[in-house]
C-alpha positions in Angstrom: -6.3 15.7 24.0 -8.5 18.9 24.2 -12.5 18.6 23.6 -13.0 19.4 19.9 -17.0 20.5 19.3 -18.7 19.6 16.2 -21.2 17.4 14.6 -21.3 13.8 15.7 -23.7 10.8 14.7 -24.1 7.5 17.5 -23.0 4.1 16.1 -23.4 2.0 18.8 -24.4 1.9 22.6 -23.0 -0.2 25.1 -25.7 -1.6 27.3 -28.4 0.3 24.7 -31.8 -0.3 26.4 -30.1 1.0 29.9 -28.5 3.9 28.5 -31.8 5.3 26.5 -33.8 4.4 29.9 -31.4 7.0 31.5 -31.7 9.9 28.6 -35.5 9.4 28.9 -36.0 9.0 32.5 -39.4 10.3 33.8 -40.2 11.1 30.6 -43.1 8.1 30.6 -42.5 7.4 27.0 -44.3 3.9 26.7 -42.4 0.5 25.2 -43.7 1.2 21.9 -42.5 4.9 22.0 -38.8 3.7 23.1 -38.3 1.0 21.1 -39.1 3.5 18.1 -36.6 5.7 19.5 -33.9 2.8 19.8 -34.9 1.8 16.3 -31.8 1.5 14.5 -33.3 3.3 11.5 -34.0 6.5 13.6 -29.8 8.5 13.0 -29.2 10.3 16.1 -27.3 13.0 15.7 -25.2 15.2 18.6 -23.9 18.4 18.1 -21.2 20.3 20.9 -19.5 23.3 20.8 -17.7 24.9 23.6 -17.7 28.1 24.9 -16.2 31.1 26.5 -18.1 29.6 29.7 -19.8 26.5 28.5 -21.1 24.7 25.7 -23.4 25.0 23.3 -25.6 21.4 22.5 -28.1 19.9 20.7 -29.1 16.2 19.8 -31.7 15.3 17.0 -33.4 12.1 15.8 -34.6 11.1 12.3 -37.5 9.2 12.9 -38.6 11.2 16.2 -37.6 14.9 15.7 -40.3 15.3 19.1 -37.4 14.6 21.1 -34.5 17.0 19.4 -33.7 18.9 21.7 -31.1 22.4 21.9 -29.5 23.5 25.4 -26.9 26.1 25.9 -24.8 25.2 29.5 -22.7 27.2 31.8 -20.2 25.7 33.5 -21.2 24.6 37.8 -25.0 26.5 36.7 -28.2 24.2 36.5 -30.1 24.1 33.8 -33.8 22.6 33.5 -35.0 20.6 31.1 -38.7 19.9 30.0 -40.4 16.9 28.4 -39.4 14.6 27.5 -36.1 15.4 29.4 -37.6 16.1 33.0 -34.4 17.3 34.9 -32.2 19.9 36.5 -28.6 19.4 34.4 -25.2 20.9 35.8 -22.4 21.0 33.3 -18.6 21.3 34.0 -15.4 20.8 32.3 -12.8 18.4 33.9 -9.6 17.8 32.2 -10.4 17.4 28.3 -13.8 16.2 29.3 -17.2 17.8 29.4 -19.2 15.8 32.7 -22.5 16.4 33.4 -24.8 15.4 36.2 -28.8 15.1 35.3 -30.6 15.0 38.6 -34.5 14.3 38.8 -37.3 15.1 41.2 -36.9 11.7 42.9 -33.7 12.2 43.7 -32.1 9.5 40.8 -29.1 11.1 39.5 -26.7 9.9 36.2 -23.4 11.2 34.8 -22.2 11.9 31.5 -18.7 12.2 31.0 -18.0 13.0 27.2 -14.4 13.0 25.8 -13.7 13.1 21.7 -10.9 12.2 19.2 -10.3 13.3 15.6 -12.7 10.6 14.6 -15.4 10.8 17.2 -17.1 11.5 20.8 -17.7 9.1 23.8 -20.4 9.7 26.6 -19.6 7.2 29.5 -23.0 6.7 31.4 -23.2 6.0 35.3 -25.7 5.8 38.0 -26.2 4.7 41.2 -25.3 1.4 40.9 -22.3 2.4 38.7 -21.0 2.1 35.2 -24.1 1.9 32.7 -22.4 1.8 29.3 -20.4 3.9 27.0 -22.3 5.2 23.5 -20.4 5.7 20.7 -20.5 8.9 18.2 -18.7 9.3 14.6 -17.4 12.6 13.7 -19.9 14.2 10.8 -16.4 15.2 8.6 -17.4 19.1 8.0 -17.4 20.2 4.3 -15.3 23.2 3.1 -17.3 23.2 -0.1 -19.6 26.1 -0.6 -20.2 29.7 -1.6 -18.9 32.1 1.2 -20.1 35.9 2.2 -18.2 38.1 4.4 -20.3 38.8 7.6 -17.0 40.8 9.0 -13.3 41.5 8.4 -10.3 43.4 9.7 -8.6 43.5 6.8 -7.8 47.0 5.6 -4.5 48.2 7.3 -3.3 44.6 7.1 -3.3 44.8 3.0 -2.1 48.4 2.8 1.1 47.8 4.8 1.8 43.8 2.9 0.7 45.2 -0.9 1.9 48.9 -0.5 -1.7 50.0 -2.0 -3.4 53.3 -0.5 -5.7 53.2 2.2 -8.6 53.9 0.4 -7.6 51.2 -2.8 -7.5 48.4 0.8 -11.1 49.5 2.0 -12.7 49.2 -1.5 -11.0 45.8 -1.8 -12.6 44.6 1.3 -16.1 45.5 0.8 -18.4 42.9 -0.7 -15.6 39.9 -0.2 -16.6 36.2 -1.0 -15.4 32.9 -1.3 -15.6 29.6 -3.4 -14.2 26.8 -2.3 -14.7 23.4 -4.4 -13.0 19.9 -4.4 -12.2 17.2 -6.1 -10.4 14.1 -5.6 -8.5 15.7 -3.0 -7.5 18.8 -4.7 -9.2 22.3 -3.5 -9.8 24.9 -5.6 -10.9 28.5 -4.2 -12.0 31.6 -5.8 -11.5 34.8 -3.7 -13.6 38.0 -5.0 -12.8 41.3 -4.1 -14.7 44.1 -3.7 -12.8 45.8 -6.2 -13.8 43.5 -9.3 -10.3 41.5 -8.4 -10.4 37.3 -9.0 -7.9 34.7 -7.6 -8.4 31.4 -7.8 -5.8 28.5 -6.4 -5.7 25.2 -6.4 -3.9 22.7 -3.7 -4.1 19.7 -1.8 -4.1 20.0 1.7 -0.1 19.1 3.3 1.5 20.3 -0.5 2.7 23.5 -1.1 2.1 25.4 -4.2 2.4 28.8 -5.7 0.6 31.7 -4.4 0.8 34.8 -7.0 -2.3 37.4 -6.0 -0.8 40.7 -7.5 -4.0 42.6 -5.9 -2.6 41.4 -2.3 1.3 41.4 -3.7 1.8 38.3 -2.8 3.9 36.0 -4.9 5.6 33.1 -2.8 4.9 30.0 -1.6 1.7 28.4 0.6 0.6 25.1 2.7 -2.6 24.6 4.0 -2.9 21.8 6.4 -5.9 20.4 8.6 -4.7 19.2 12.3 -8.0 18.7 13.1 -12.1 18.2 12.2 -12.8 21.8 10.8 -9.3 23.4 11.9 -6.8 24.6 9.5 -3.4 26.0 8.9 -2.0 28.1 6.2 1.4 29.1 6.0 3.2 31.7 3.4 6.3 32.5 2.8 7.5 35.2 -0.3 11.1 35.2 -2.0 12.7 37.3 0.3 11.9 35.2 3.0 8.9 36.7 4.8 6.4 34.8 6.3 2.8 34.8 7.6 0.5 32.2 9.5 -3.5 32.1 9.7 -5.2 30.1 11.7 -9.0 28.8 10.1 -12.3 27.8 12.0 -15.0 26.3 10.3 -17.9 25.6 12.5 -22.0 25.5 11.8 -21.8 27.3 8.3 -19.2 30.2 9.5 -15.7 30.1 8.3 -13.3 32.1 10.7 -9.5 33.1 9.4 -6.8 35.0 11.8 -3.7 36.1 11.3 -1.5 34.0 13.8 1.9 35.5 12.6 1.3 38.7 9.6 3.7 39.0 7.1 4.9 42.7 8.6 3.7 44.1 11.6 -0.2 44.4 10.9 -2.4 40.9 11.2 -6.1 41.0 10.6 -9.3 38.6 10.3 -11.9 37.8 8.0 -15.1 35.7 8.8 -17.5 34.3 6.2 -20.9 32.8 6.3 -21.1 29.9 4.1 -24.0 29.0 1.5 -24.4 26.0 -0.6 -22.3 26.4 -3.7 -24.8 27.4 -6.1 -22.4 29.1 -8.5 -21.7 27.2 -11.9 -24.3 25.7 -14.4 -27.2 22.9 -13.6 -29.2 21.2 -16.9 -32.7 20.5 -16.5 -33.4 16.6 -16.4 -37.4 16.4 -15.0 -39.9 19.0 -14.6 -43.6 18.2 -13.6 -47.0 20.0 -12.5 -46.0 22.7 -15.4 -49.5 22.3 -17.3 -51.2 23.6 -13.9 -48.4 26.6 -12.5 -48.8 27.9 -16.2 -52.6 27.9 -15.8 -52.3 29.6 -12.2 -50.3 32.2 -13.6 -52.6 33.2 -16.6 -50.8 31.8 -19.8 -52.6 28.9 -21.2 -49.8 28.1 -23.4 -45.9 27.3 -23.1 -46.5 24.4 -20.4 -45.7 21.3 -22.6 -42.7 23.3 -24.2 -41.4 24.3 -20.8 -41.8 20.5 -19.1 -39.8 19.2 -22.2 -37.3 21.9 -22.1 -34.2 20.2 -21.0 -31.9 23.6 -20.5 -29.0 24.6 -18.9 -29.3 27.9 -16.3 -26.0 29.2 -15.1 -25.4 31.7 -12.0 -21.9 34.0 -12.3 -21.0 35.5 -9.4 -20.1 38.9 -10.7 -18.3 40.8 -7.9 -19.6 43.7 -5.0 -22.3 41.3 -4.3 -23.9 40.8 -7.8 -25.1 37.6 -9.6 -26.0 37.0 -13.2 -28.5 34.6 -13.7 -28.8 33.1 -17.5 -30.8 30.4 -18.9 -30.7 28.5 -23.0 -34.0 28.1 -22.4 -35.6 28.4 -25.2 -39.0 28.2 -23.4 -38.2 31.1 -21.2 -37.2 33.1 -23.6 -35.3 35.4 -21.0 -32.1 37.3 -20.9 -29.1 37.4 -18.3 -30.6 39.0 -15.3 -28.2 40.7 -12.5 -29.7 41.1 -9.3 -27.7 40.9 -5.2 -29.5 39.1 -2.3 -32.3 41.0 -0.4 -32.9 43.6 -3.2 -35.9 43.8 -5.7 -34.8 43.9 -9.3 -37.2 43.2 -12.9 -36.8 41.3 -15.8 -39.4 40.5 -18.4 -40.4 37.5 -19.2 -43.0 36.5 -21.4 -43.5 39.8 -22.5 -44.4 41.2 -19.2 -42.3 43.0 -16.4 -42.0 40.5 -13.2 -40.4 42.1 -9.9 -38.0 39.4 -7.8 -36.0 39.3 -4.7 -33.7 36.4 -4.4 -32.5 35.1 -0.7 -29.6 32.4 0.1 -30.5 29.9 3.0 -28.7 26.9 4.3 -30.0 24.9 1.7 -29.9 27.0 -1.2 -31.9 30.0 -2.5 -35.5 31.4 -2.2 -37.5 33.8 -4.4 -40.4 35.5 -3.8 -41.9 37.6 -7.4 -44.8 39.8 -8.3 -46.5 39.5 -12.0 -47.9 42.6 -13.6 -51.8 40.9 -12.8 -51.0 40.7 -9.2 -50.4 37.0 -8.6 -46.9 36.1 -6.5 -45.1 33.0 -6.8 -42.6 31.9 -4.8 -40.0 29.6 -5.3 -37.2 27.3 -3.1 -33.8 25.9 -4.5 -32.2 23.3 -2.7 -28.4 22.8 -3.9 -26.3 19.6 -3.3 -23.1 18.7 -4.7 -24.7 17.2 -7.3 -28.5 17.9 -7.9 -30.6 21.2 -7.5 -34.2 20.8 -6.7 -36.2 23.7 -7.7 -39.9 24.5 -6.3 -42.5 26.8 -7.4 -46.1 27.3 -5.8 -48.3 30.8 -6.8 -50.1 31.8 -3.6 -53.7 31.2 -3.6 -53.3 28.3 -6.0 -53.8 25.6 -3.2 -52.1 22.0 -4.6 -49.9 23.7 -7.4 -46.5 23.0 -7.2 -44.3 22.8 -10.0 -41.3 21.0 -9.5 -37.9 20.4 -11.4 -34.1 18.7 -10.8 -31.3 19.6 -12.4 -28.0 18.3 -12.6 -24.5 20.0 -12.4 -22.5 20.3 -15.1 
């Protein structure tokens, strides 16, 4: 079986106090230090990806993030490590394996011979006097749920030639493409947005075929998505007169990669999105504190106890070519839809005054930075699960303010 990279988390380690004293050899880390680090409490988690001419790595623990560490290998060159990792490190690939030999100033030397499986990763440790132990990793199951962004495509020609649309009608619907993807007891549901306004939204389960009618791409056949392995999928298409068409998909640290294997005519094409959290839809308020002293910071003395209490529903659209609609039922807002797109100031008014925003996505969600009419700037962080959003504001130069709310989806 090939090496498949991804996200893996230890379960168990053969021989546990002799494999950790060979990860943190020479390091100096005392008995108290280590047995914190062997704590079972403290997840270690290993990430791998391979390469052109290596592998990209990186291991992290919970209760000790002093020792995560992230390395980039080529294959047969050295690599040195600092504290608390003192050694030179040369990486190759043998078979489906990744080995790697971690030599030290005093000449002790151990190998690490990783392999995986669809449901995991084993490093086999030796040294000197032999086999050590073997440690154990689970494969972290990747997520396809989230809000994507184009960060590149190769689309145009192929839609011209498969929908018979103009050249110029193909590059406007490519510009500004995204993607939703939610599930739900097994069955996906994806929105695709078009640059030219254009919507399509399927829902599957992965290994059943189902209708696919997008008029915008004239296709109307049949499709099966399937998932061979941890972040790898298949889709195959076939319309009534018999046509076909294969794309291969990639998911992989928050970027979601799709090539045409086999095109439907002559033309193939790729697409490759950058995922966010999925913070389309609508979240109701259920706890907001520290309200009393934001308000105060900002310079209204009233609306805090009405705006803590306020259990409201705020809802974010995403409108097409990049824009989002924010709306709120707040009552103690008082505000109306506002449209804004990532990285660009826009103004809305609220509370009778004119307030300038811009509005970022991260990995975990959103941030905002906005400027009130009388100078102060608050700032705010959204962190989106599948379930709850947390939502932080802080006013700079109001040290200890914070006012925080969680919402749930609905």
């Amino acid at each position: 079986m090939v090496f498949v990279g991804g996200k893996f988390k230890m379960v168990v380690a053969e021989n546990k106090p002799a494999a950790y004293n060979a990860w943190f050899y020479g390091s100096g880390l005392s008995p108290k230090d280590m047995e914190r680090v062997m704590s079972p409490d403290n997840i270690t988690l290993f990430e791998c990806s391979l390469t052109d001419n290596g592998a990209k790595s990186a291991i992290s623990f919970s209760l000790t993030p002093e020792y995560n560490m992230a390395f980039d290998f080529i294959c047969g060159e050295p690599v040195e490590f600092g504290a608390p990792y003192p050694c030179k490190s040369v990486m190759t690939k043998v078979g489906s394996s990744l080995k790697e030999v971690a030599t030290y100033e005093d000449g002790t030397e151990f190998i690490y011979v990783s392999s995986t499986t669809t449901q995991g990763l084993t490093t086999k440790i030796s040294g000197a006097s032999g086999f050590i132990g073997s440690v154990y990793f689970e494969r972290v199951q990747p997520t396809v749920e989230g809000f994507y962004v184009a960060v590149s495509q190769d689309l145009e020609k192929m839609i011209a030639e498969d929908s018979g649309c103009s050249a110029a009608a193909a590059a406007e619907m490519c510009t500004d493409l995204a993607m939703r993807v939610t599930e739900k007891n097994g069955i996906f549901t994806y929105t695709d947005y078009l640059g030219n306004g254009t919507t399509n939204t399927q829902s599957f389960k992965l290994g059943q075929e189902t209708d696919m009618v997008n008029s915008a791409l004239g296709l109307n056949g049949k499709q099966l998505m399937t998932n061979p392995a941890p972040g790898q999928y298949v889709i195959a298409y076939q319309d009534a007169s018999g046509k076909n068409s294969i794309w291969k998909a990639s998911l992989e640290d928050d970027i979601f990669a799709f090539t045409v294997e086999k095109p439907m005519n002559t033309t193939g094409g790729s697409v490759t999105y950058k995922r966010y959290p999925d913070f389309i839809g609508s979240f109701r308020n259920i706890y907001t504190s520290g309200a009393a002293a934001f308000f105060k910071a900002c310079g209204e003395e009233e609306g805090a106890e009405a705006y803590e209490n306020d259990r409201y529903t705020s809802t974010t659209k995403y409108l097409g070519k990049g824009m989002f609609e924010w709306s709120s039922d707040s009552k103690a807002l008082g505000m109306d839809p506002v449209v804004y797109k990532f990285g660009q100031e826009f103004s809305y008014v609220w509370g009778g005054q004119t307030v300038s925003e811009v509005i970022t996505p991260t990995r975990e969600g959103l941030v905002g930075t906005y400027k009130m009419p009388n100078g102060l700037v608050g700032k705010f962080k959204a962190v989106v699960g599948q379930t709850f959003m947390t939502l932080e504001e802080t006013i700079d130069g109001a040290s200890g303010v914070k006012m925080s709310s969680i919402f749930i989806r609905v």
